[in-house]
Z-matrix of the N, CA and C atoms (Angstrom, degrees):
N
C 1 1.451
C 2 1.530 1 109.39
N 3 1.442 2 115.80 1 161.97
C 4 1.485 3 124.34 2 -155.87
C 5 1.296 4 81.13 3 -113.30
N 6 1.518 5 144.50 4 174.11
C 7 1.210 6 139.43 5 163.27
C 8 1.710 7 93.20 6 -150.26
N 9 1.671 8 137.63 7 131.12
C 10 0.932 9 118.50 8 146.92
C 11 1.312 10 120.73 9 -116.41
N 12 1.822 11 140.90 10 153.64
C 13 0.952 12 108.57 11 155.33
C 14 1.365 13 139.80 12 -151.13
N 15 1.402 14 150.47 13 -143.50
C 16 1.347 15 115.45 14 -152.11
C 17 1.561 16 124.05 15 -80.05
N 18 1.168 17 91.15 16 13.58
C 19 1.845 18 106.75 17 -176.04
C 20 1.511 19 93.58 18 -88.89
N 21 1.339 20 136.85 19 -0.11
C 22 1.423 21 127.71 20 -169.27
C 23 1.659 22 137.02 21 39.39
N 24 2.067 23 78.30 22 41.51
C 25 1.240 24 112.66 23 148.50
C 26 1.625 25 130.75 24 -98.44
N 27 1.079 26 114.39 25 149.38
C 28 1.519 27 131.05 26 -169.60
C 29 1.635 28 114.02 27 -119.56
N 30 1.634 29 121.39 28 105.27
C 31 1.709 30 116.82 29 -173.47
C 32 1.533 31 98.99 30 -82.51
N 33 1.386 32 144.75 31 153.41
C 34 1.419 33 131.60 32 133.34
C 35 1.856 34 87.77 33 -163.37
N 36 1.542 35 79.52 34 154.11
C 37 1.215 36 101.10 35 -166.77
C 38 1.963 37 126.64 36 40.82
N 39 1.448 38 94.63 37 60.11
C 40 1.835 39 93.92 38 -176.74
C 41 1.551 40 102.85 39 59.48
N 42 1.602 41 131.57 40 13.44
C 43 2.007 42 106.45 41 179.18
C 44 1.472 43 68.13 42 -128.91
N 45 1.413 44 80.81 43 164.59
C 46 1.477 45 111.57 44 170.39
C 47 1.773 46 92.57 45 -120.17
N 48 1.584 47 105.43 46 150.42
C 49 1.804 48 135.46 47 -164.12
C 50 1.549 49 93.81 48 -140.15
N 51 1.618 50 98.65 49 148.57
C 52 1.281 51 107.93 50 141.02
C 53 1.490 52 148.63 51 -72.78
N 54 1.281 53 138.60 52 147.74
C 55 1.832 54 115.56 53 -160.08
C 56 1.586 55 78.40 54 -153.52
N 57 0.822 56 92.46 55 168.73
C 58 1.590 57 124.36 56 170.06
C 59 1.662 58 119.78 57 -147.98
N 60 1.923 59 83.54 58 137.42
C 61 1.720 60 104.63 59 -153.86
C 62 1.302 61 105.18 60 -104.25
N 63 1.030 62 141.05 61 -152.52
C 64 1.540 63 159.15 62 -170.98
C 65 2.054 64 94.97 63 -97.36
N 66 1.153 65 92.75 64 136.62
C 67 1.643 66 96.18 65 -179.07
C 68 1.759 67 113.95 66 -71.60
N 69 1.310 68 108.07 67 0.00
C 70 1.282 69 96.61 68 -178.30
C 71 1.732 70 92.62 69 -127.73
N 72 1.300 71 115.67 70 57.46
C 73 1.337 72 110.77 71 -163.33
C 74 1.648 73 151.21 72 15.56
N 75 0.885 74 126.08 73 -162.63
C 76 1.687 75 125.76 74 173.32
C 77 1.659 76 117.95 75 -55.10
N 78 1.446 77 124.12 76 115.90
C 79 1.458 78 102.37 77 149.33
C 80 1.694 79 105.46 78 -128.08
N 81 1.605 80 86.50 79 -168.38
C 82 1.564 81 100.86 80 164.57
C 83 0.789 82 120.84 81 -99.49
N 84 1.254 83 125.54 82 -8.29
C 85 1.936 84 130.91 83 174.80
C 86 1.103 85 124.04 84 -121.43
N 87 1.150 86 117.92 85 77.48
C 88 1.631 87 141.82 86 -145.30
C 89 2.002 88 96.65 87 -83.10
N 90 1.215 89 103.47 88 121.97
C 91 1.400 90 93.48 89 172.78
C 92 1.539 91 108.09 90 -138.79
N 93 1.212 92 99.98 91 157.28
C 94 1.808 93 103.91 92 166.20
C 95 1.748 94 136.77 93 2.67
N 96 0.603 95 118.89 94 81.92
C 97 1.519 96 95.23 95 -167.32
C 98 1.795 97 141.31 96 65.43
N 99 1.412 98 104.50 97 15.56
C 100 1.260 99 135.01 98 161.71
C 101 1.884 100 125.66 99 -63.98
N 102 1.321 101 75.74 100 1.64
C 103 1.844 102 82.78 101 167.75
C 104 1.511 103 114.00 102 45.05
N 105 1.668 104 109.53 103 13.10
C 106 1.720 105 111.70 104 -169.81
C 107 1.792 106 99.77 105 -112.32
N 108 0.974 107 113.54 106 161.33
C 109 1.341 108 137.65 107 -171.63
C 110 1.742 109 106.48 108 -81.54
N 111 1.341 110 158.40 109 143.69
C 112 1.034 111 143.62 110 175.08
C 113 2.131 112 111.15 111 -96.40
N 114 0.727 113 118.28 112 133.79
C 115 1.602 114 112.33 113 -170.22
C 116 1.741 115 91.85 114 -100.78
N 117 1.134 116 111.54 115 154.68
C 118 1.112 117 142.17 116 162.41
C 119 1.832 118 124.80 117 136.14
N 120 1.185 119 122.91 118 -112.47
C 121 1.702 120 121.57 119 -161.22
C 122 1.419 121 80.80 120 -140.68
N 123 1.622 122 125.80 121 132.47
C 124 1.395 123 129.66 122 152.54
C 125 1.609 124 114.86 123 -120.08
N 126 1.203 125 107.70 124 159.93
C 127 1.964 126 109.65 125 152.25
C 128 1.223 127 107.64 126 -90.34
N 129 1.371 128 98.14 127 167.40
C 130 1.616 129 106.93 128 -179.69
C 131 1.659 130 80.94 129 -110.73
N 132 1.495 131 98.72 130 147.60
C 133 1.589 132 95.02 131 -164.95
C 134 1.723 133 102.88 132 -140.82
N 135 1.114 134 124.12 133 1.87
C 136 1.320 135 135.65 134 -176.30
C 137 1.551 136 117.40 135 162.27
N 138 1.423 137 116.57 136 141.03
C 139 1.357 138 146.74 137 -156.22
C 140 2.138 139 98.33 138 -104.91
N 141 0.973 140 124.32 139 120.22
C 142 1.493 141 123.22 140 147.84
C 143 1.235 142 108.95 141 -125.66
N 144 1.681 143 108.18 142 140.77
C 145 1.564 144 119.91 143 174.12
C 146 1.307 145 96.38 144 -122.11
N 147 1.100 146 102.64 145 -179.77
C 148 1.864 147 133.38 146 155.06
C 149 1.536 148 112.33 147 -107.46
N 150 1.316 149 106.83 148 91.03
C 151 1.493 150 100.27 149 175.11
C 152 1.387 151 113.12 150 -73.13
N 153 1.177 152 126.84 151 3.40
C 154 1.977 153 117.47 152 170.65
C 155 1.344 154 97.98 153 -89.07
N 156 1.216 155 123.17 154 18.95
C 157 2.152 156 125.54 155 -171.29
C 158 1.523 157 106.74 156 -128.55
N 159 1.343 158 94.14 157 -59.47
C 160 1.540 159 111.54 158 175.08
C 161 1.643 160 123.84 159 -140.15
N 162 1.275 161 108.09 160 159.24
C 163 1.444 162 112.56 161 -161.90
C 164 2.005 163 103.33 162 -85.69
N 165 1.100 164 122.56 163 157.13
C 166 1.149 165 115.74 164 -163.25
C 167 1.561 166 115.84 165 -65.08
N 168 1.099 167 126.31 166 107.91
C 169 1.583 168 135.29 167 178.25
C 170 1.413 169 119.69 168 -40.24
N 171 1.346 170 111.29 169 111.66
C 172 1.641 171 137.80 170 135.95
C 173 1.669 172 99.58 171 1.67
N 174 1.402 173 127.54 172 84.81
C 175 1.319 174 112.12 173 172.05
C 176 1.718 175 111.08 174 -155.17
N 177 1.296 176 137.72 175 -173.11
C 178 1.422 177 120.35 176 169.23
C 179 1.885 178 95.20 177 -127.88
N 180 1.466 179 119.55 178 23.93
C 181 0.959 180 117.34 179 -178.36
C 182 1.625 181 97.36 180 -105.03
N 183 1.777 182 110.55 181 156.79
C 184 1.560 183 93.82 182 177.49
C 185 1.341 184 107.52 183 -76.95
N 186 1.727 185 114.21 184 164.41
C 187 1.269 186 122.16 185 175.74
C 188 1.444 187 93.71 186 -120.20
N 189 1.748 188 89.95 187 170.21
C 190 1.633 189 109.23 188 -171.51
C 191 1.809 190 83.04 189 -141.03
N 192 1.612 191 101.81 190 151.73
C 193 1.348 192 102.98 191 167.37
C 194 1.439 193 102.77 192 -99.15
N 195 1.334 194 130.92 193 141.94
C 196 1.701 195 140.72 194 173.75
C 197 1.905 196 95.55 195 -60.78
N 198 1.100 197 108.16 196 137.91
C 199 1.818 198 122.18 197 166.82
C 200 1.485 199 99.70 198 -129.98
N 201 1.089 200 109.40 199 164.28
C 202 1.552 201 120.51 200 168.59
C 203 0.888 202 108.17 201 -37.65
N 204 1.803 203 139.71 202 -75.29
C 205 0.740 204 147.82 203 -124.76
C 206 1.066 205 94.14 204 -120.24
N 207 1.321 206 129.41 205 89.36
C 208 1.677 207 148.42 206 -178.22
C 209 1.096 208 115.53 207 -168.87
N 210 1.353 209 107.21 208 115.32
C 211 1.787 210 112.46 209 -165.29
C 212 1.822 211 100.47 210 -132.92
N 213 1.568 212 99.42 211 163.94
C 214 1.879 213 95.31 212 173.82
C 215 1.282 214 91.53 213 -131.81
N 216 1.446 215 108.20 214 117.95
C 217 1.642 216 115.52 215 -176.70
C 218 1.932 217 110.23 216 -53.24
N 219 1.124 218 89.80 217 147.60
C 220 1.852 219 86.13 218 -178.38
C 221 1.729 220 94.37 219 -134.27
N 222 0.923 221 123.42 220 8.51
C 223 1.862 222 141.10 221 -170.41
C 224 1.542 223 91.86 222 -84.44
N 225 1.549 224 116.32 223 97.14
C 226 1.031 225 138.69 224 158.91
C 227 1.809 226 103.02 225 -19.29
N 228 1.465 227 82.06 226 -63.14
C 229 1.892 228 102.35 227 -144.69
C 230 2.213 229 93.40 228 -79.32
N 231 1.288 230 107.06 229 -21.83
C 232 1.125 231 98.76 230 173.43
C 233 1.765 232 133.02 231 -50.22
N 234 1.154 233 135.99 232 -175.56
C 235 1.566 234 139.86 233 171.73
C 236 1.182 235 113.71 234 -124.20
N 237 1.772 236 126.49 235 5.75
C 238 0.951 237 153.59 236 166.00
C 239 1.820 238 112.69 237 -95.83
N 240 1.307 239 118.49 238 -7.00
C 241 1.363 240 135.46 239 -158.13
C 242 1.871 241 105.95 240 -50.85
N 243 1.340 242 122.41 241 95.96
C 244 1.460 243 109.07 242 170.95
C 245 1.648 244 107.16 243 84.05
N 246 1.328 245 106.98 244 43.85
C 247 1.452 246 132.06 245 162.78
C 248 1.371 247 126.79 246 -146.04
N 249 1.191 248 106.11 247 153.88
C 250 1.818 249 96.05 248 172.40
C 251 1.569 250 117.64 249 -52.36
N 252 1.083 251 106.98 250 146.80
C 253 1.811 252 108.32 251 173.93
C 254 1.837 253 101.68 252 -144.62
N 255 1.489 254 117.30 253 149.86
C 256 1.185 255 134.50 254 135.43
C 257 1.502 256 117.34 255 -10.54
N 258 0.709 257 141.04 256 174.79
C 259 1.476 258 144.95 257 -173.84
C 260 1.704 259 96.18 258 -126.83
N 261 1.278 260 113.54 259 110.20
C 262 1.639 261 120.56 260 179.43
C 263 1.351 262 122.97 261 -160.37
N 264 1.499 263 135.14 262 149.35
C 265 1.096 264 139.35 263 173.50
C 266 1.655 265 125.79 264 -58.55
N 267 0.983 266 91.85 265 -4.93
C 268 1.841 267 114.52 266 -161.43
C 269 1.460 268 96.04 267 -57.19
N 270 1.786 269 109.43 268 -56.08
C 271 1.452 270 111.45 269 179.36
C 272 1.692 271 107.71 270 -156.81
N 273 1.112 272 117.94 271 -168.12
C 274 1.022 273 125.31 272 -142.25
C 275 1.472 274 99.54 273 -95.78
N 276 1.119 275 127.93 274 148.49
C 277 1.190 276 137.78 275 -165.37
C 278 1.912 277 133.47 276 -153.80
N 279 1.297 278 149.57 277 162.06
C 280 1.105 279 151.65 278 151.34
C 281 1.611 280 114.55 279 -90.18
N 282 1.238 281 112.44 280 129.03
C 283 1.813 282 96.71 281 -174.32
C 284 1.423 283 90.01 282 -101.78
N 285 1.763 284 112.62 283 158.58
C 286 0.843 285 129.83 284 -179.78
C 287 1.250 286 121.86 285 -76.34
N 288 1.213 287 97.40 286 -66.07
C 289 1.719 288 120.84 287 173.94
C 290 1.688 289 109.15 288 -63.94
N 291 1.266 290 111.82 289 85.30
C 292 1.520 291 122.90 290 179.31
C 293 1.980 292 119.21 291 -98.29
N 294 1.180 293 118.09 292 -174.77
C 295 2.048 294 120.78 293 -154.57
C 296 1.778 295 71.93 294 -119.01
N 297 1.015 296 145.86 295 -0.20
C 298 1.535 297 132.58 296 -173.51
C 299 1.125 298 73.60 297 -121.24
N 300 1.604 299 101.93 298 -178.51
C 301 1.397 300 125.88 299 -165.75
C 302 1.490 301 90.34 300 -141.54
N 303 1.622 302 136.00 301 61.37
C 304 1.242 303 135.61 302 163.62
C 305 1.793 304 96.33 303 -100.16
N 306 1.487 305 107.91 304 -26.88
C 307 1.735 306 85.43 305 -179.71
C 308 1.155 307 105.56 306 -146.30
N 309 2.215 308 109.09 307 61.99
C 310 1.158 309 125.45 308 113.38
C 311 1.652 310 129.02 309 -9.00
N 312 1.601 311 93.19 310 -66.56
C 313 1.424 312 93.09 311 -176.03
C 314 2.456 313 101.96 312 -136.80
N 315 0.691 314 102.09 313 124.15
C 316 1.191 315 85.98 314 168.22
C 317 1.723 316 102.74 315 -151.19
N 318 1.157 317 94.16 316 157.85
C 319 1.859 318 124.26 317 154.40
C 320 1.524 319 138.44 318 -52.81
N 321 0.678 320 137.99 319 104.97
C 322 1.718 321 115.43 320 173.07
C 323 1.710 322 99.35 321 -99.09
N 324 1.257 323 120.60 322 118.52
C 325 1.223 324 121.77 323 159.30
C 326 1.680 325 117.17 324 -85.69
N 327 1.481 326 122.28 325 175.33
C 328 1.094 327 107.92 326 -120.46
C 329 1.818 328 80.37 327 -124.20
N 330 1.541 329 106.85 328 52.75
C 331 1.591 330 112.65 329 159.76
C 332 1.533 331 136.21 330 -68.31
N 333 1.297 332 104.71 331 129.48
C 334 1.293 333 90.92 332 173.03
C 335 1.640 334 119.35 333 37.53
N 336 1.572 335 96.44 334 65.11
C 337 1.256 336 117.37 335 -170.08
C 338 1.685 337 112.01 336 -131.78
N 339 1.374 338 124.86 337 -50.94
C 340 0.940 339 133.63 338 155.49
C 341 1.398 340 132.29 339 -97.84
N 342 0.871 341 153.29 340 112.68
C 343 1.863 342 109.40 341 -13.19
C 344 1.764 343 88.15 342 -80.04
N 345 1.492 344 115.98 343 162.89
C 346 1.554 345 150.86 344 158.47
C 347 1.345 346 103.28 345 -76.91
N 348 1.857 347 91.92 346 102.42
C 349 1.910 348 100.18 347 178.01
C 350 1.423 349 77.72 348 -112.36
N 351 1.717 350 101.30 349 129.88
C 352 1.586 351 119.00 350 169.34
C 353 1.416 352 100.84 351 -65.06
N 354 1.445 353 99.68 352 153.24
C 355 1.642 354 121.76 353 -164.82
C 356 1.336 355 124.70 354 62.11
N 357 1.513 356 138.62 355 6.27
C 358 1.166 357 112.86 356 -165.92
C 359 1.691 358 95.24 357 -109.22
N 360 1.019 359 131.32 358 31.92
C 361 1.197 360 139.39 359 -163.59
C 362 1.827 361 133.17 360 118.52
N 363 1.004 362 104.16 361 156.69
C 364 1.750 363 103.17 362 160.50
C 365 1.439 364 114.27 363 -153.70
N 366 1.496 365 116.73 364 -162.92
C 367 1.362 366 118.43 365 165.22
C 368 1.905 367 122.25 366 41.15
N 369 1.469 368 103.37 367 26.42
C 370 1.245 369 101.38 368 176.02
C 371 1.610 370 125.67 369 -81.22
N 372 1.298 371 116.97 370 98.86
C 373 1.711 372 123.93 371 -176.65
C 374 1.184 373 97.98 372 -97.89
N 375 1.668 374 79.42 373 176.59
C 376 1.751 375 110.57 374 -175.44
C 377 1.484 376 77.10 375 -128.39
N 378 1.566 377 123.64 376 97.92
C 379 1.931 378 118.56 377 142.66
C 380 1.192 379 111.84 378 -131.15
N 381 1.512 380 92.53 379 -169.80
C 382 1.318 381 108.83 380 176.64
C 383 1.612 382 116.51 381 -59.02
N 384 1.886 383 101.74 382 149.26
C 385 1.259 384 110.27 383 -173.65
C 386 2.170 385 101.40 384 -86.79
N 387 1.208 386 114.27 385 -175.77
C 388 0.628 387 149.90 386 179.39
C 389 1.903 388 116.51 387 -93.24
N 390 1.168 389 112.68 388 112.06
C 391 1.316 390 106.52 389 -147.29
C 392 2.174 391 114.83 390 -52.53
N 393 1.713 392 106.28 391 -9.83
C 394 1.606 393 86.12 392 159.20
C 395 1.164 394 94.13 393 -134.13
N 396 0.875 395 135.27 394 66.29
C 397 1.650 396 146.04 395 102.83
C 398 1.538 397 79.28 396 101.48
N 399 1.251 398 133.86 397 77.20
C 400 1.187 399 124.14 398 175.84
C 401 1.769 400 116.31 399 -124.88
N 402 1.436 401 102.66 400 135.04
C 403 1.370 402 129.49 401 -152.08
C 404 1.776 403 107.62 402 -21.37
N 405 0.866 404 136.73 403 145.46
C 406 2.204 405 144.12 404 -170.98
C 407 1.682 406 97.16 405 -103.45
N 408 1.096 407 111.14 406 166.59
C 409 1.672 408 118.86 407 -165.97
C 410 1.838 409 95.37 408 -82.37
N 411 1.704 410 116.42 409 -12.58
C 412 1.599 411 120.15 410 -157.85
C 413 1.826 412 91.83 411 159.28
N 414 0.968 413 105.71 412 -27.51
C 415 1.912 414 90.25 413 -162.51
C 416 1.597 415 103.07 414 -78.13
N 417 1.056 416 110.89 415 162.49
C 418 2.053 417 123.11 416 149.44
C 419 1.274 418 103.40 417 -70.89
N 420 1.434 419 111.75 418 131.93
C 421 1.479 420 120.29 419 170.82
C 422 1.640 421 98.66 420 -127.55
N 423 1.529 422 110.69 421 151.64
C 424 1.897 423 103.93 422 168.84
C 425 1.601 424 72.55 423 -150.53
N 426 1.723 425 106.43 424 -161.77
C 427 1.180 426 142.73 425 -173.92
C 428 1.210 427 102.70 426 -73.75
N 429 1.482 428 112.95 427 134.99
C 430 1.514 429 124.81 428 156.56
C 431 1.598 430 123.05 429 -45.03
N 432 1.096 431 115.15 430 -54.71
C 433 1.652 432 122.76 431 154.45
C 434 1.678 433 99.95 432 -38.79
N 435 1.186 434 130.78 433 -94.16
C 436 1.318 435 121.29 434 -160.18
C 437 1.733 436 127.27 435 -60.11
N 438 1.356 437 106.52 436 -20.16
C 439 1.144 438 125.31 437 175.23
C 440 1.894 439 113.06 438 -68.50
N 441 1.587 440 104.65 439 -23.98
C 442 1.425 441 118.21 440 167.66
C 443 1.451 442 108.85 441 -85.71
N 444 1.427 443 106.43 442 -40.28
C 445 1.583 444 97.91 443 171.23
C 446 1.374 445 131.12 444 -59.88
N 447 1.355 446 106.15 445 -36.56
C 448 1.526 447 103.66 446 170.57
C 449 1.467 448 138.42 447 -87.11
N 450 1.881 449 91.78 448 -1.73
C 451 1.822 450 99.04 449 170.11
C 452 1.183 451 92.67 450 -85.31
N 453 1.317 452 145.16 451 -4.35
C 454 1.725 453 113.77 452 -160.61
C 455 1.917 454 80.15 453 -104.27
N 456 1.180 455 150.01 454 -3.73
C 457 1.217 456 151.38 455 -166.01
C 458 1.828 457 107.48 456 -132.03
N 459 0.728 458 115.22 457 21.38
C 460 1.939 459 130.13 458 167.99
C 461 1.541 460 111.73 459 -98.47
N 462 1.288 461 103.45 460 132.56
C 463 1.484 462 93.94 461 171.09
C 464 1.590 463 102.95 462 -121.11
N 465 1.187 464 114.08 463 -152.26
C 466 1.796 465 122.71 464 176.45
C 467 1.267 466 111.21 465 -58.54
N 468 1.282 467 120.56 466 -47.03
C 469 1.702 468 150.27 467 -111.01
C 470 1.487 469 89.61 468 -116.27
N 471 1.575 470 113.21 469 -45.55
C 472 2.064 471 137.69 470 -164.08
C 473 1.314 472 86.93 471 -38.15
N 474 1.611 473 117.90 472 137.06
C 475 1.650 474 126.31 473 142.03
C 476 1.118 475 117.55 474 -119.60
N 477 1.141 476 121.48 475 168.62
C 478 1.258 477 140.80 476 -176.62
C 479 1.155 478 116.85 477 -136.51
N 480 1.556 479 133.83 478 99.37
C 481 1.522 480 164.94 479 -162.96
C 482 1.344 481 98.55 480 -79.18
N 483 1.082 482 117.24 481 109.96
C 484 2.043 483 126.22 482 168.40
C 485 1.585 484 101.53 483 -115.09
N 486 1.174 485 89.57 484 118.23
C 487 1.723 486 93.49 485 -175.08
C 488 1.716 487 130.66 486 136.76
């Protein structure tokens, strides 16, 4: 198990890491655009890279390669709400394919997924941080190095403890 917590620390494997949380820290009532982190137990439920960055990651989770045109709806009001989408004006969205390299490689853990209650969040990953670890809109961010270490050691089953 992954454990992070609101000190924007990260446990795995007996070390403790640095991570970076949501700028308005951890809650339990995770909403829309609240800039807060969601606490509780997730799966890691799918892998996206950029294979023009990096080569496809060491993992037993499936991967997806990032394309332009790969977005994670964040549109409350959408029917697409907190899923992958197309890249379109239709509604509101996170693009995948970003000019930083925070989602090189990232996670989607498995929030507010079954069932998808509009507003209580979306777009919650596990990527790369930002080189000084500076605050995520809601996601876990750590190091590209460790963030490879722990896909090649994740299974289906892996959680990750916020809280």
């Amino acid at each position: 198990m992954i454990n992070v917590s609101k000190f924007s620390f990260l446990s795995f494997d007996n070390k403790k890491f640095k991570c970076s949380i949501g700028k308005n820290g951890l809650t339990n009532n995770k909403m829309e655009g609240d800039l807060k982190t969601p606490m509780g137990k997730f799966k890691f439920i799918k892998c996206y890279y950029r294979s023009d960055r990096i080569k496809k990651p060491q993992t037993k989770l499936p991967c997806k390669k990032i394309t332009k045109d790969i977005g994670w709806c964040d549109d409350s009001n959408s029917k697409y709400y907190n899923k992958e989408v197309k890249v379109s004006k239709k509604f509101s969205l996170e693009k995948l394919y970003r000019q930083d390299h925070v989602y090189d490689i990232l996670i989607v853990l498995n929030y507010n997924s079954k069932p998808i209650i509009k507003g209580k969040g979306s777009a919650i990953f596990f990527h790369i941080s930002k080189k000084n670890y500076t605050p995520t809109k809601g996601c876990v961010a750590v190091s590209r190095k460790l963030l490879l270490e722990i896909l090649k050691k994740v299974k289906k089953n892996s959680i990750i403890k916020i809280g």
